[in-house]
Every structure is written in structure tokens, then in C-alpha cells.
N, C-alpha and C positions, 0 to 999 in steps of 0.2 A: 255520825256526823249529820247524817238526815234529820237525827232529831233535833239537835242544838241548831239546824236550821229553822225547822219545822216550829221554832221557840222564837226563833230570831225574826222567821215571817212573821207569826202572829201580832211579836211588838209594830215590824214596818207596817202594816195590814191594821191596825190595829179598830182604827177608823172605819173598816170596810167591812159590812154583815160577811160571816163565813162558813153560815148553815147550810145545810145540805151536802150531799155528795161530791158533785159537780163541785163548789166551794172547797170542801174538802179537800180532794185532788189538786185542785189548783194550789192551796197552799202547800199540800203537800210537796207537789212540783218545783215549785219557787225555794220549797226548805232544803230540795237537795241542792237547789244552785245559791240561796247564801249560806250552806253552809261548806261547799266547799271556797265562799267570797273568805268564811269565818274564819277557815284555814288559811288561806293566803295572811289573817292577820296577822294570826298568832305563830306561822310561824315564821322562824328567824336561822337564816344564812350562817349563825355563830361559828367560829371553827374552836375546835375543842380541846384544852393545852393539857397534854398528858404527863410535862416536868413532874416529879414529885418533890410536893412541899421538901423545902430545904431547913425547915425546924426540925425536922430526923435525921438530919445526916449526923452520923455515918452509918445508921442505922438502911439498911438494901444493898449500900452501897458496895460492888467489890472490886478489887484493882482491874485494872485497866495496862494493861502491857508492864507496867512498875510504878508502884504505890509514891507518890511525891508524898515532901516530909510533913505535910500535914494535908490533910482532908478532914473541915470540920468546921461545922455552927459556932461560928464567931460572936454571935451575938448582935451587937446592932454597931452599927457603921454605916459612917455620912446617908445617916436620917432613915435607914432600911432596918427593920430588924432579922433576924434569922439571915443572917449572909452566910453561904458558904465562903470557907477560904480556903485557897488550894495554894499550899507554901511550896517555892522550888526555892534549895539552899545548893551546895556545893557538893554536898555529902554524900546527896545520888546524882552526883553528876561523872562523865562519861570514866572516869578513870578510877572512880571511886567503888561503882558498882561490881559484883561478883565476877568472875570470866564471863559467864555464860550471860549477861547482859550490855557488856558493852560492846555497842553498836549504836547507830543513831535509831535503831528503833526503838529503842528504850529510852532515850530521850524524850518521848511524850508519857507524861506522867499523870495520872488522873486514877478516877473511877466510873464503872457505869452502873447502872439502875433498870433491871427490867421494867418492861413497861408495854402497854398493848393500844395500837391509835393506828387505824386505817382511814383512808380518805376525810378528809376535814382538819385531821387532826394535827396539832401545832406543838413545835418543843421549842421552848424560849424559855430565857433568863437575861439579866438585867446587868451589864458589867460596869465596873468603876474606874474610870480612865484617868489616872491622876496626872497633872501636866507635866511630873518627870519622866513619864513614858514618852512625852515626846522626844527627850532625847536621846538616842539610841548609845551615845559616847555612857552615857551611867548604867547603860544596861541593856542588856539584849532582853527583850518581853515577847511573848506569847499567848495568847489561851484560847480556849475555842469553845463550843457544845459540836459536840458529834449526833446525828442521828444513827441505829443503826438497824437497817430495813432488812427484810424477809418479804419470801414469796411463798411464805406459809411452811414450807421445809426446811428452808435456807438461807444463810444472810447472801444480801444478794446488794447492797448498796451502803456507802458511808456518807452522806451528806454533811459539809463542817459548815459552821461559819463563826465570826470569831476577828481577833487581833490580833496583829505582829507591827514591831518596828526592828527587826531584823532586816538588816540590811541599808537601813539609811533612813529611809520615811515610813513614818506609821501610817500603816494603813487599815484598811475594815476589809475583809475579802472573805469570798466561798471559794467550797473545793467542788469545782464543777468536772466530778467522773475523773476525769485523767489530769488536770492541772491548777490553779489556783489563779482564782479572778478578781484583779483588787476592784471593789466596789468604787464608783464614782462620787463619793460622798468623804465631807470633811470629817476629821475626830475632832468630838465635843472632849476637852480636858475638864475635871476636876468635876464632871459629873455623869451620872450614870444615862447608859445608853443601852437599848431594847435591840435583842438580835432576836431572832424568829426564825425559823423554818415548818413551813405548813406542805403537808402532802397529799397535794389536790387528786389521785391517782393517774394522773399522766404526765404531771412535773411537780418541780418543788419550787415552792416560792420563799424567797430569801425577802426577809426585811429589817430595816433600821430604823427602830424607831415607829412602828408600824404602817411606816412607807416600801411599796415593792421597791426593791436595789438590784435584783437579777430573777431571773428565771432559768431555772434548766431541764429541758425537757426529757433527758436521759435518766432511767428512773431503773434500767434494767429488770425490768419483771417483777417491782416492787411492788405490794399490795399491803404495805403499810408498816411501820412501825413495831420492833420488838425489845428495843432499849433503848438508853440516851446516853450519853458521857460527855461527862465535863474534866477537862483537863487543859496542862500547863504545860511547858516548854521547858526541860532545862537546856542550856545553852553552855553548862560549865565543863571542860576536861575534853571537848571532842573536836581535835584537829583539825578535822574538815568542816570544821565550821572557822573558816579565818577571818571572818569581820566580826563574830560575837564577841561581846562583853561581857564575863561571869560577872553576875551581883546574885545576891539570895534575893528575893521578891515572894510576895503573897499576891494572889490574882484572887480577888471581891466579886463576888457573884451573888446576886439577888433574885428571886423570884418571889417577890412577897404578892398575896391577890390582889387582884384588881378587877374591878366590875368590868364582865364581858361587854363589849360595842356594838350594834346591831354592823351586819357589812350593809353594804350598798344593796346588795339582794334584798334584804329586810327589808329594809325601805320601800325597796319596788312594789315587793308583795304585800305589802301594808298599803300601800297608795292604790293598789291593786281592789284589792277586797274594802277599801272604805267606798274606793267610785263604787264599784259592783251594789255595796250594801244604799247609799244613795240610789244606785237605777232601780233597786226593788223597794225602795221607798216610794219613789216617784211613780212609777209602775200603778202602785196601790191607790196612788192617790188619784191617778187618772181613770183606772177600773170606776175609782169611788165617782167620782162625775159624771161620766158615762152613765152609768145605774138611776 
């Protein structure tokens, strides 16, 4: 870094004899402090999305409590290509499943994906809200992305977030540790909407849309990230679900790339290291009149 300063002086400086020792030093001086200005430019707050591309699936992928009736690369739909789609029909629903499955745990029907993302690191995907899911009378809906965290031995935390219109109003909510917290935010119909979860190492940040929607500082002993799961809701054949409506539905999930955004950190430390690299400009030019 001293030297890419030490490069960096020479251009600021560039005007100013810089023979001799004494000279020497001084640059050299100044080259450690723009280049740590240089570092403040370059570097950037990103947080780092560890989903795996969804043009392989089903290719990592392996069930997840019970395999719903399809998990699989759709192809392209409303204007995304490579969508997952995770179909729930009737067939594995509560009554239909083996003995030793029916119960509502098996009710959530997906897969996960190993995967390795400590501090910074973000699990997002892109869902398709079509405006029949607002109404709950044609169908009970659900779907989520699960994070699932490790303390390096142990899963030690499930962070969800995700949609349901179970129960009357559709809503956007996370599962904060012990309960479910509907987000204060409208659902966009008939187009795709960004869920996020990022795990800063001392909470998780929930967003929509790449807006914070909650925060939860209970992280239980998590130091990051050991897979992801994306799944769906069946709703059909399970008694104690009395307001659900069986329909078969497909749940549309995107994660196609998209150019990383500097955060607000970036920024700073950019604005940071250009003043810095101006006061050793001006520095130099003041030396130069002085002489």
C-alpha cells in the first residue's frame, strides 16, 4: 500500500523537486498516508449474495422436510430468465402423504443448497406476486427463503422471510426467533419483488426491495451462514388448518444477477480518500511556494 502511495505522492507532488533524502522521506511519508486515502477509495461496503445461481437447479439441491411436486428451472417468465419454480399440488398434501409424514411439518415443502457466507453476506431471491394471490378465497399461498446459520458446529438459527395470504390479508413477513412479524409494507401485485436477508454478525437485516423492513438482533451464537432453502406451503388435506383453501399453485422465484450497488459506506470512504488525496495535493503545492 506504501508503494501505490508512494506513486500516488509522486503524481500529487509532481511539481515539487523531490531530490535528496530529506525529500525522499517526505514523500515517502505522505505515500503511506495517501495510500491508505487510496484504500478508503477502492474500497467498497458491498455485502456478498451467496443464493446459488438458479440456472442449476436441481442440480445441489436436496429436499428439505418433503420434496414439493416440482422443484425446477422454468425457464423464463414475466421477463426473468432461469426462475425456479416450486409447484405445491394436492398429491403431497396432508392426507395424501406416507404415515410417517403427515403432520403440518411436512407441510413446508422445498429444498436447500449448501452454502458458506459469514458477516456481510446476503441470501436473496426475487418473488412473483401475481394479483390472484391477493385473494385468499382462490387459494391459500405461501413461500419463503430460509437462511440456515451455524456457530461453526451447529445449526444454531433459521431466519425466514417470504409471503402468505393465509389467513385473510397477504402479507410480506419475517420469522423473528420465536414468532412471525408481518412487515409494514404493501404487496406489489403482478410483479416481482426482492426479499433479502443480510447477516451483519450481530443481527440480520431483512429487506424489500432493497429497503431495511425489520431488524432482529437475536442471532443466537451465529457466525454465519451454512445453507439456504427456498420453499412452499402446502395448505391441502390438514385439518387444523380451517380457513385454508387447497388450490395446486407454482411459487416463481428469481435470482437472475444484477450489478452489485456501492452501500452508503462506499460512499463515505470514497469521499473520504478523494478529500484526503486533495489535502496532499494542496500540501504539495504549498511546500512548492514556500521553496
Amino acid at each position: 500500500m506504501a508503494i501505490i502511495g508512494y506513486y500516488i505522492c509522486r503524481y500529487v507532488n509532481r511539481d515539487v523537486p523531490s531530490t535528496g533524502v530529506v525529500a525522499m522521506k517526505k514523500v515517502l511519508f505522505k505515500g503511506v498516508w495517501a495510500g491508505v486515502l487510496f484504500a478508503g477509495i477502492i474500497a467498497t461496503a458491498q455485502a456478498t449474495p451467496i443464493m446459488p445461481d438458479f440456472a442449476s437447479v436441481p442440480t445441489g439441491w436436496t429436499t428439505d422436510r418433503f420434496d414439493p411436486n416440482s422443484f425446477q428451472n422454468v425457464g423464463t417468465y414475466q421477463g426473468r430468465d432461469n426462475v425456479l419454480g416450486i409447484g405445491i399440488t394436492s398429491a403431497e398434501g396432508y392426507s395424501n402423504r406416507p404415515g410417517g409424514y403427515q403432520s403440518a411439518f411436512y407441510n413446508t415443502q422445498g429444498r436447500q443448497h449448501a452454502l458458506t457466507g459469514g458477516v456481510g453476506s446476503v441470501l436473496s431471491a426475487d418473488l412473483y406476486i401475481p394479483a390472484s394471490w391477493g385473494d385468499s378465497s382462490l387459494g391459500s399461498r405461501r413461500t419463503d427463503v430460509w437462511g440456515v446459520m451455524t456457530d461453526g458446529s451447529a445449526v444454531t438459527d433459521y431466519p425466514i422471510i417470504g409471503f402468505t395470504n393465509y389467513g385473510g390479508t397477504p402479507v410480506l413477513r419475517v420469522w423473528d426467533d420465536t414468532s412471525w412479524v408481518n412487515l409494514a409494507l404493501a404487496v406489489a401485485y403482478d410483479t416481482w419483488t426482492a426479499f433479502s436477508m443480510e447477516f451483519t454478525g450481530s443481527s440480520y437485516e431483512y429487506r424489500i426491495n432493497d429497503t431495511l423492513a425489520y431488524t432482529d438482533a437475536t442471532i443466537n451464537g451465529s457466525t454465519g451462514f451454512s445453507a439456504g432453502i427456498m420453499q412452499a406451503y402446502n395448505f391441502c388435506g390438514d385439518a387444523s388448518l380451517q380457513a385454508a383453501v387447497c388450490s395446486d399453485y407454482t411459487a416463481h422465484w428469481s435470482n437472475t444477477p444484477t450489478s452489485q450497488v456501492p452501500e452508503p459506506a462506499s460512499f463515505a470512504l470514497l469521499g473520504i480518500g478523494l478529500f484526503g488525496l486533495g489535502a496532499v495535493r494542496l500540501s504539495g503545492r504549498r511546500n512548492a511556494v514556500k521553496s
